[in-house]
LOMIPA-532632 format. One record per residue: residue number from 1; residue in one letter; x, y, z of N, C-alpha, C, O in turn. Coordinates in steps of 0.1 Angstrom, whole numbers. Each point is the difference from the previous one (the first is absolute). Layout:
LOMIPA-532632
NUM, A, X, Y, Z, X, Y, Z, X, Y, Z, X, Y, Z
...
This chain:
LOMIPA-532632
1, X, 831, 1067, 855, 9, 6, 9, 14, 0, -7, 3, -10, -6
2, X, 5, 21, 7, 16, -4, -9, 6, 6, 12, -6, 3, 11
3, X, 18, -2, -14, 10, -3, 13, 1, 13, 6, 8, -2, 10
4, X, -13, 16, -11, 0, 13, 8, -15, -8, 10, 0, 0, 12
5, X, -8, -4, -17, -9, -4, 12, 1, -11, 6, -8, -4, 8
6, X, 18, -5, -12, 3, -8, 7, 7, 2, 14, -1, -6, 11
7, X, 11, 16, -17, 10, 8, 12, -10, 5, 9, -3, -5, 10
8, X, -1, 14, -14, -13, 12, 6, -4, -16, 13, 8, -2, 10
9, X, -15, -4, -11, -10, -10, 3, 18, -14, 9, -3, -12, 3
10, X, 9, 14, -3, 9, -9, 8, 2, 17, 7, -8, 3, 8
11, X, 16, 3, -9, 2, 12, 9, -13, 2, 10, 2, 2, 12
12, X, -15, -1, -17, -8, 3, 10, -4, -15, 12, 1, -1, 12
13, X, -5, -10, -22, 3, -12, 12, 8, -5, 5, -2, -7, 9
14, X, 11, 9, -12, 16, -4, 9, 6, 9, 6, 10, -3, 6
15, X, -16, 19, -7, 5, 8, 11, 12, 4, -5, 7, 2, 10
16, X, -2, -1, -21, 16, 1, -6, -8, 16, -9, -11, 5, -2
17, X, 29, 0, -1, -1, 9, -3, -3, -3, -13, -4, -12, -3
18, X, 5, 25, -7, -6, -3, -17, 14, -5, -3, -1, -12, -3
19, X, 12, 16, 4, 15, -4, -3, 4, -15, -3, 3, -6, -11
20, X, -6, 1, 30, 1, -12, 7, -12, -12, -12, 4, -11, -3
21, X, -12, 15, 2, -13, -8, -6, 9, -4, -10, 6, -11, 0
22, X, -5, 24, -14, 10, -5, -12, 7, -5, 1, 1, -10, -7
23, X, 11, 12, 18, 12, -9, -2, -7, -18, 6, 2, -11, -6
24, X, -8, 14, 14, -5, -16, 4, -6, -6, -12, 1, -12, -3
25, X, -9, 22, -4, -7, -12, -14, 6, 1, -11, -4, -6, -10
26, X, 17, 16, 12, 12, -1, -14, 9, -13, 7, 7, -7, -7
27, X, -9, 7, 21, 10, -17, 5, -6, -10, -7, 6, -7, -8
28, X, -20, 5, 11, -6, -14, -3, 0, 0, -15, 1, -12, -4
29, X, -3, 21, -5, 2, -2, -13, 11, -7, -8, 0, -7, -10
30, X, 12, 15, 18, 10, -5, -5, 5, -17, 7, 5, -9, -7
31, X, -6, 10, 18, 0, -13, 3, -9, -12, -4, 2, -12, 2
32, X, -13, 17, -10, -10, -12, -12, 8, -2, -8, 7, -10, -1
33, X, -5, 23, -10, 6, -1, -6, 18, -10, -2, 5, -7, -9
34, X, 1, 13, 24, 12, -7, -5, -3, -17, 8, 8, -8, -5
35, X, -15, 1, 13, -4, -12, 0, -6, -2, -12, 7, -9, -5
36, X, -16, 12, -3, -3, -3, -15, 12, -1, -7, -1, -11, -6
37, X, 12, 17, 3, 7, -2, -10, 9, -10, 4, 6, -6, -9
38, X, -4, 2, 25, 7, -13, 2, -5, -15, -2, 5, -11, 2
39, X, -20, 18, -7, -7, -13, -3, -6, -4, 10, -3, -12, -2
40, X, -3, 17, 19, -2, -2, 9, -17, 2, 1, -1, 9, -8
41, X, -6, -11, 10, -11, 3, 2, -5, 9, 15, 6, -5, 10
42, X, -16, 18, -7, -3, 5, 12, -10, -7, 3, -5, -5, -10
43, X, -2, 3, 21, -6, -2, 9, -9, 4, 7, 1, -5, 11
44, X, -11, 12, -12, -6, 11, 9, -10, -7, 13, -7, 10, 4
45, X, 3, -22, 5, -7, -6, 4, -13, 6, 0, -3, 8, 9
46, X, -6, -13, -17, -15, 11, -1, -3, 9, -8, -11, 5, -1
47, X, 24, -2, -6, -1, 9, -13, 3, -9, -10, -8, -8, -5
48, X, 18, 8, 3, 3, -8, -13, 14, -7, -5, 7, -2, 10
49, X, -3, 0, -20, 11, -3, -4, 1, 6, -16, -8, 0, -9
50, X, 29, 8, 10, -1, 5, -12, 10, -10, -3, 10, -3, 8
51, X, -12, -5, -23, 15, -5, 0, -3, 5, -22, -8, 7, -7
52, X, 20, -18, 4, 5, 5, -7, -3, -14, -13, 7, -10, 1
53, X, -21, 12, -17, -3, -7, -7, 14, 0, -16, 7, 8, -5
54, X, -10, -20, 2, 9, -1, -15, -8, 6, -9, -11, 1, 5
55, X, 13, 5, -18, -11, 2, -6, 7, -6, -13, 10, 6, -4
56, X, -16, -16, -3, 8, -4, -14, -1, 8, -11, -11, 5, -3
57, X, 23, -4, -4, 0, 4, -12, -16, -4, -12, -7, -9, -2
58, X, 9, 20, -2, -15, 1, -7, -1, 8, -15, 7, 9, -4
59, X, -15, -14, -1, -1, 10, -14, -10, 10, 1, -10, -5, 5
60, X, 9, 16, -8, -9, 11, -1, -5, 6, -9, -3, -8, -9
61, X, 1, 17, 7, -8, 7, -14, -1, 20, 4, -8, 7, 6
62, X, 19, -5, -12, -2, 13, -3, -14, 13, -4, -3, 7, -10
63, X, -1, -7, 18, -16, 4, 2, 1, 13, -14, -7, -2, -10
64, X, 15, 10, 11, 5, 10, -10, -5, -6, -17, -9, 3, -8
65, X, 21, -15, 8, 3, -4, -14, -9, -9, -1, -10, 2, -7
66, X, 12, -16, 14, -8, -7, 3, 14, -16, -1, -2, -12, 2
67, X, 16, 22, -6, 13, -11, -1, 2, -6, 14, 3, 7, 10
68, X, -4, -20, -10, 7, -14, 8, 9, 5, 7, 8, 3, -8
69, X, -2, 1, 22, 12, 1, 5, -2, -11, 11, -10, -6, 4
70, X, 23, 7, -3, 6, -13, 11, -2, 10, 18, 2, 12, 3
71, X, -4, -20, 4, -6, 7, 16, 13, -9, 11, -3, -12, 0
72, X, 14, 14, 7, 9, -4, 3, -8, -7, 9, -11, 4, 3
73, X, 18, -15, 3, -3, -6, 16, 1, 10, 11, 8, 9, 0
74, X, -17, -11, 9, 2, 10, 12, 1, -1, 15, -5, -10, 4
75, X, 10, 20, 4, -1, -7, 13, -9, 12, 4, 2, 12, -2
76, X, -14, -19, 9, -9, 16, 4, -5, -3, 12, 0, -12, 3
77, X, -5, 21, 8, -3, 1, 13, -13, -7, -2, -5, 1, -11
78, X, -1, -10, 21, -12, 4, 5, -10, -3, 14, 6, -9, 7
79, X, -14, 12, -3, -6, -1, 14, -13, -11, -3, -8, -2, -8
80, X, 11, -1, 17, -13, -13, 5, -5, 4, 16, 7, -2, 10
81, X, -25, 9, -9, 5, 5, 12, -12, -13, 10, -10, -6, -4
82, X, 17, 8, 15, -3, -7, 9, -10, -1, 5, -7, 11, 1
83, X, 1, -25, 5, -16, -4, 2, -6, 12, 12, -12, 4, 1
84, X, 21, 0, 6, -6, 14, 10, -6, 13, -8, -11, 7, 2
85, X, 23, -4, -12, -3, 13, -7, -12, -4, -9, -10, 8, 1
86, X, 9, -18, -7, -11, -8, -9, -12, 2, 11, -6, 7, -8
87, X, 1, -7, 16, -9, -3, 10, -8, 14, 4, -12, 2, 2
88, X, 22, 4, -3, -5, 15, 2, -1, 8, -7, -4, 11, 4
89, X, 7, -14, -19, -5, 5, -7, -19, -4, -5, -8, 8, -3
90, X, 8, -22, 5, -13, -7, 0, -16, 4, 9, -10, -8, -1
């Protein structure tokens, strides 16, 4: 699913318009997003949690040439999803 059927599919269960859907799942996006960059972790009870992993600096290998480059440290998103959503997928 990407995010026109996501909208599609919150507009039809929640009774909201197509408009209303987007703006509601352009809110929650951006509010992950800006609690992630304060370093804050979300919460979903039963879904999951998105927070925010270090990734260390690393050496790589230029698949092309096959030359050594340097891979910077990183800060990257990620989700751990919760023992409910885990369950039901099962």
């Amino acid at each position: 699913m990407n995010k026109a059927g996501l909208i599609e599919h919150i507009a039809r269960v929640a009774d909201l318009s197509h408009a209303a859907a987007e703006r509601a799942l352009d809110a929650f996006v951006a509010a992950v997003k800006t609690s992630l960059k304060q370093g804050s972790d979300v919460t979903l009870a039963g879904f999951g949690t998105f927070y925010v992993a270090e990734r260390k600096a690393r050496r790589g290998r230029n698949p092309r040439t096959g030359e050594a480059i340097a891979i910077a440290a990183a800060r990257v998103p990620r989700f751990r999803a919760g023992k409910a959503l885990r369950d039901a997928l099962n």
